[in-house]
SERO-4910 file (N, C-alpha, C, O; in steps of 0.05 Angstrom, whole numbers):
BEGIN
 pado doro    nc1    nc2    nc3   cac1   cac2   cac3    cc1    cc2    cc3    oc1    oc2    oc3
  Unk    A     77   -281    335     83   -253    335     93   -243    308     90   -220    301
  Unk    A    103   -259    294    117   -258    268     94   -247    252     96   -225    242
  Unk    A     72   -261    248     51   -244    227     35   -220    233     21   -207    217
  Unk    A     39   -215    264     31   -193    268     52   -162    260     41   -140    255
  Unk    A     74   -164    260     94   -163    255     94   -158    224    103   -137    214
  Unk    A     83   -177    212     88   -176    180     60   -159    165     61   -149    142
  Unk    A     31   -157    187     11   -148    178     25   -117    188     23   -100    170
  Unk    A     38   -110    210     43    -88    226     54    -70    194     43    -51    183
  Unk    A     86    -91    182     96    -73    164     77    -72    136     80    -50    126
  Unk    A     62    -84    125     49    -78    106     39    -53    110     51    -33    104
  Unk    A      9    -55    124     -3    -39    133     12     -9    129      4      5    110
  Unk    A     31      1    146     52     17    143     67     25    125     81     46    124
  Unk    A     65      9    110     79     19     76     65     27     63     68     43     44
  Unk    A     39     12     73     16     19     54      7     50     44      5     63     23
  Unk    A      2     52     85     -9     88     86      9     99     91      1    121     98
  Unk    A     49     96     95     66    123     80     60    119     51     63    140     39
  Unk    A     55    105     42     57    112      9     28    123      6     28    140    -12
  Unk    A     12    120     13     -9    138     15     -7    164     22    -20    181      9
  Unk    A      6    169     40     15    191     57     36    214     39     36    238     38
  Unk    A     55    190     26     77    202      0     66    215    -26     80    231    -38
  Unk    A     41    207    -36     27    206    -62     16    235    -54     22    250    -73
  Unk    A      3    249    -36    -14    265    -39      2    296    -40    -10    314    -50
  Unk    A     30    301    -31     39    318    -46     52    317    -74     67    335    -82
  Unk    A     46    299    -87     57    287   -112     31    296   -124     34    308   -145
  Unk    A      3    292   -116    -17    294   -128    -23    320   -128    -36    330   -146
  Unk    A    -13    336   -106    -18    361   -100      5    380   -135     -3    394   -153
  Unk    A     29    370   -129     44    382   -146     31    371   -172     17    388   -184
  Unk    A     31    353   -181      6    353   -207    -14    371   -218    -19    374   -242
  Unk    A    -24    383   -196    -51    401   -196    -37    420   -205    -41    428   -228
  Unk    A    -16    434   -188     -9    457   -199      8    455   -226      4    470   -245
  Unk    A     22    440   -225     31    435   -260      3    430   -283      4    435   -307
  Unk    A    -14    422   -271    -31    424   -297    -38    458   -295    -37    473   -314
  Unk    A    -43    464   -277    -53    498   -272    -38    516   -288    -45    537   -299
  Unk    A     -8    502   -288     12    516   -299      7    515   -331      3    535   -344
  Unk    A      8    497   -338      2    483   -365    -18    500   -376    -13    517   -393
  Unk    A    -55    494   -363    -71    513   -368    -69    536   -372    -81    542   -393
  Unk    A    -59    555   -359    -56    577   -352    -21    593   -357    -11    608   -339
  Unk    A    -10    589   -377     21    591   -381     31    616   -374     55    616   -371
  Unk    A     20    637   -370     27    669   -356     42    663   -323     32    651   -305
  Unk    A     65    676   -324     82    664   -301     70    685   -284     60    704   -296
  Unk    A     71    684   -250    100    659   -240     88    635   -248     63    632   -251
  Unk    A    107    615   -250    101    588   -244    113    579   -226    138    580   -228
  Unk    A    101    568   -200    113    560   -180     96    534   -175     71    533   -175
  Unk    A    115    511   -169    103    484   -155    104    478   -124    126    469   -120
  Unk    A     93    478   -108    100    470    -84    100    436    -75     80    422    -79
  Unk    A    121    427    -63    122    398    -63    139    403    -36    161    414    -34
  Unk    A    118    392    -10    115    381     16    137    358     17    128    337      7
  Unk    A    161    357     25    183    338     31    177    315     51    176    291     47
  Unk    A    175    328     74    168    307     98    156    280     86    170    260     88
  Unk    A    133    275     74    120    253     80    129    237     50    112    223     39
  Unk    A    149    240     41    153    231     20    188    225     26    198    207     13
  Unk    A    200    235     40    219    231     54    222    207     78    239    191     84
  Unk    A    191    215     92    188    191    113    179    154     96    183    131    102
  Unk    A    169    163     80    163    141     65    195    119     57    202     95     59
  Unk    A    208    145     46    236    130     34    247    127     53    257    105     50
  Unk    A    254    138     82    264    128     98    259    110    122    276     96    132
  Unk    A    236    113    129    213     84    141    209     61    121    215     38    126
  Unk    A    200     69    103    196     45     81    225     23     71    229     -1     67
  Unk    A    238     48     69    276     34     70    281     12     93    286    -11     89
  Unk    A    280     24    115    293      2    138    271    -20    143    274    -44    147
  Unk    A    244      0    138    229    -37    138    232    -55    118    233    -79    122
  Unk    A    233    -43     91    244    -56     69    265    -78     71    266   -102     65
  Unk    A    282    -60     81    311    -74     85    318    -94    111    337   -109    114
  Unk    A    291    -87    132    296   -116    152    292   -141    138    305   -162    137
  Unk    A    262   -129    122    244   -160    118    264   -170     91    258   -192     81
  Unk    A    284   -159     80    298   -161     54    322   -189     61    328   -209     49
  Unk    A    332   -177     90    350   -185    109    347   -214    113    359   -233    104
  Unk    A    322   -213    134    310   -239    141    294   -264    121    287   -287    126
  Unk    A    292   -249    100    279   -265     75    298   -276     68    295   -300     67
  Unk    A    321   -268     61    348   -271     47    361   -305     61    366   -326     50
  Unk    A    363   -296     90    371   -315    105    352   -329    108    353   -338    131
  Unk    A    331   -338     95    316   -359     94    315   -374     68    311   -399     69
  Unk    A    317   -364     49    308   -364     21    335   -364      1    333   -371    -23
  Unk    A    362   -356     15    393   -355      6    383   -342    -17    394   -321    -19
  Unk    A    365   -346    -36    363   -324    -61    353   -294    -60    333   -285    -47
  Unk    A    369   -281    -75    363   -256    -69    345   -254    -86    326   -257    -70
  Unk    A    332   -252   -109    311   -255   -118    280   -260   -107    261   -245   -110
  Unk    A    280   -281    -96    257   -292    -76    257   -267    -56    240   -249    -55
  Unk    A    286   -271    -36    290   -252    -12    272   -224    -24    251   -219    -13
  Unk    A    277   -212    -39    263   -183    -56    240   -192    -71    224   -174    -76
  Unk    A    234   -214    -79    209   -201    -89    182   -221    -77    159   -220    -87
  Unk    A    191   -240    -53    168   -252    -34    172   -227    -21    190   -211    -16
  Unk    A    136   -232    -15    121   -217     13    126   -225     30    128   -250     27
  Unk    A    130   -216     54    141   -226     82    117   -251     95    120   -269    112
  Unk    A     92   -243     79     71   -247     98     58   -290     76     38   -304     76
  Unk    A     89   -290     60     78   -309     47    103   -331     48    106   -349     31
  Unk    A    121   -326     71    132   -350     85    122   -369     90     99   -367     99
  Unk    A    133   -396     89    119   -421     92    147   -435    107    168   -431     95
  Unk    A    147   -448    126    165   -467    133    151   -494    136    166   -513    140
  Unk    A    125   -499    136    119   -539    135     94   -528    118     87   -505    114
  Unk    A     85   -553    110     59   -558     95     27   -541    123      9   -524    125
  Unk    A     35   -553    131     12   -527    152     12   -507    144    -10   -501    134
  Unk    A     31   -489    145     36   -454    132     21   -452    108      3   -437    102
  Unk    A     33   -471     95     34   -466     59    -10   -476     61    -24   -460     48
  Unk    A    -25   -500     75    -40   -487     72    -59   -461     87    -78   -450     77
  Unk    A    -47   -455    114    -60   -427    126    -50   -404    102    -65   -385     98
  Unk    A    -31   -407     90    -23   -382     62    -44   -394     44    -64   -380     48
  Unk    A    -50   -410     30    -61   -416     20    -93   -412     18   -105   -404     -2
  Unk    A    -99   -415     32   -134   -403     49   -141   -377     53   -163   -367     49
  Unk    A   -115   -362     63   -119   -338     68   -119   -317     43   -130   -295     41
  Unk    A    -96   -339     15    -96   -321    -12   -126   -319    -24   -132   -299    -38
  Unk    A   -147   -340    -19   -162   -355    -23   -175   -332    -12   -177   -313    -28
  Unk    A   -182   -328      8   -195   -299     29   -196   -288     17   -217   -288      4
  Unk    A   -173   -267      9   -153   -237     -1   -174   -244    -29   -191   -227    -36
  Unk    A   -173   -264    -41   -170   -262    -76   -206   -252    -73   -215   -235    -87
  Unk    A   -222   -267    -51   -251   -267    -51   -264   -238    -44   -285   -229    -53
  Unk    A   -241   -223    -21   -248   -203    -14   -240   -181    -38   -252   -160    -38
  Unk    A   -222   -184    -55   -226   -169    -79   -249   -164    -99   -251   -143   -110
  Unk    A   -264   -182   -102   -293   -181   -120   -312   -162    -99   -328   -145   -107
  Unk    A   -308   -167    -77   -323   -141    -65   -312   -115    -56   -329    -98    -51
  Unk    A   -284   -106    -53   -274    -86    -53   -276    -73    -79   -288    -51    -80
  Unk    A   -268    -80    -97   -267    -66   -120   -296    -55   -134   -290    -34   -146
  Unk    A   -309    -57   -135   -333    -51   -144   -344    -27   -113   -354     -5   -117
  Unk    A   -340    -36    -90   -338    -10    -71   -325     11    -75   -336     33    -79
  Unk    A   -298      8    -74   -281     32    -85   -290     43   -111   -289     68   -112
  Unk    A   -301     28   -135   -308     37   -156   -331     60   -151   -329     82   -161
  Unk    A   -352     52   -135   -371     69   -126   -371     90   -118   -386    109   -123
  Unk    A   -343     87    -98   -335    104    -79   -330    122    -90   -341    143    -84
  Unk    A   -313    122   -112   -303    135   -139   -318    157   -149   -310    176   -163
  Unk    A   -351    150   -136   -371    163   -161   -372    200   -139   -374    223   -147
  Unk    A   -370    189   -109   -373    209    -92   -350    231   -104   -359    254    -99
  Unk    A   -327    233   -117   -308    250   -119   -315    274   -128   -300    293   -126
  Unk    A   -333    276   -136   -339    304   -152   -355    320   -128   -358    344   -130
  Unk    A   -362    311   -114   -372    320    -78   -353    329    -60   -355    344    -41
  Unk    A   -334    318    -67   -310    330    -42   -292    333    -52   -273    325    -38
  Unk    A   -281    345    -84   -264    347    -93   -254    374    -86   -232    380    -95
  Unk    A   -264    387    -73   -253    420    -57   -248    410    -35   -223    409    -35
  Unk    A   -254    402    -19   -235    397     11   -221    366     12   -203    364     29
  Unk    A   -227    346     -3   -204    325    -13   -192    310    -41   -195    288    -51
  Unk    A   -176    339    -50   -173    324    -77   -156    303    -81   -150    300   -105
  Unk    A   -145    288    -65   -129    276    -60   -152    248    -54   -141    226    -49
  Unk    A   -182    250    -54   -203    223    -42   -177    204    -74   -154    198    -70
  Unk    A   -187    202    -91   -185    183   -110   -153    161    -97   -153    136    -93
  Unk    A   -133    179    -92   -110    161    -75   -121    139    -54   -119    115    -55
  Unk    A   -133    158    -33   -149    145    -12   -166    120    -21   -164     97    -14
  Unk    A   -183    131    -37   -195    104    -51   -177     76    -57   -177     54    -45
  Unk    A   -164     84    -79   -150     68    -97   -129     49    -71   -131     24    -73
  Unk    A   -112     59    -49    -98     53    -31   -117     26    -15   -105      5     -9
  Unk    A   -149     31     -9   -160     16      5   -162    -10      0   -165    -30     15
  Unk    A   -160     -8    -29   -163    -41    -39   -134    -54    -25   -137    -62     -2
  Unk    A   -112    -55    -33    -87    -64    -23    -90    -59     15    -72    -68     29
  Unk    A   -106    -49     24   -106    -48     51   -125    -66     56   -119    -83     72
  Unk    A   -147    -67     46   -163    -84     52   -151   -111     50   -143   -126     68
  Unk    A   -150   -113     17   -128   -144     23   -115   -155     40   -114   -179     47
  Unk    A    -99   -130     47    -84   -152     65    -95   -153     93    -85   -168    110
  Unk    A   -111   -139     97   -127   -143    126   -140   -168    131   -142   -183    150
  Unk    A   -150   -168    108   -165   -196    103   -141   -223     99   -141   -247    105
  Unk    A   -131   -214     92   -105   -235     81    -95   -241    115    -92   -264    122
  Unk    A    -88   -220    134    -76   -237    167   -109   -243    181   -110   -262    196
  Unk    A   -120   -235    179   -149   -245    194   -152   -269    188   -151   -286    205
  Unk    A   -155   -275    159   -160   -298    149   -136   -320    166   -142   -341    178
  Unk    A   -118   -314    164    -88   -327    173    -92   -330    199    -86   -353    206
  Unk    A   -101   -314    218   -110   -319    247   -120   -334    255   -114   -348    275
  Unk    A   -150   -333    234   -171   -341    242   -171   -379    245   -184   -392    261
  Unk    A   -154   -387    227   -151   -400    211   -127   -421    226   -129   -446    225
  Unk    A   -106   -407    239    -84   -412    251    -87   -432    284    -67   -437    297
***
């Protein structure tokens, strides 16, 4: 249950910060508009909620897996900067982690060059999603790690 658990919070951090970026991206637009165009008003609009939910969802899950790393790992260092999802307690783990980085690293040579592609569509839907390029860029790190607990499942 633990790695479902650990794919559950990735996943979730993943797309609030996905979710956090696009009024960030939005306020960009209009600061360059501003920039372009310097005759006032100048007004930015910047959407709170999902950039708020991010720091505060992202915080407590942050801060469980920070918790429980800690009390495994006694270093706080490790505790903060291991991934939850790259615990090992016997040589079995270390190689199902192992296989699955092995996965993750393989399924990058083919994500990336997709997303790159994907990339090329932007100038097609840059009026109703100017925000695609986030979306894009976000999939690779989602993909990874999708592939990264499948692999771990599969494998398990």
């Amino acid at each position: 249950m633990s790695t479902y658990k650990n794919a559950l919070i990735s996943i979730t951090l993943i797309v609030l910060f996905g979710w956090a970026l696009v009024p960030l991206y939005s306020a960009q637009i209009q600061f360059a508009e501003i920039i372009h165009d310097p005759n006032p008003p100048w007004e930015i609009t910047i959407p709170v909620l999902p950039i708020l939910f991010f720091l505060l969802i992202g915080g407590i899950l942050t801060a469980m897996a920070y918790k429980k790393n800690k009390k495994k790992h006694g270093s706080w260092k490790q505790a903060a900067l291991l991934p939850p999802e790259l615990e090992e307690s016997d040589e079995r783990e270390r190689f199902l982690t192992g296989k699955a980085c092995r996965s993750s690293y393989v399924a990058m040579w083919y994500i990336s060059p997709i997303a790159a592609a994907l990339l090329l569509l932007y100038p097609f839907v840059i009026e109703t999603m100017p925000y695609y390029p986030i979306i894009i860029l976000l999939l690779i790190p989602l993909v990874q790690t999708l592939v990264y607990f499948m692999s771990w499942k599969k494998n398990y």
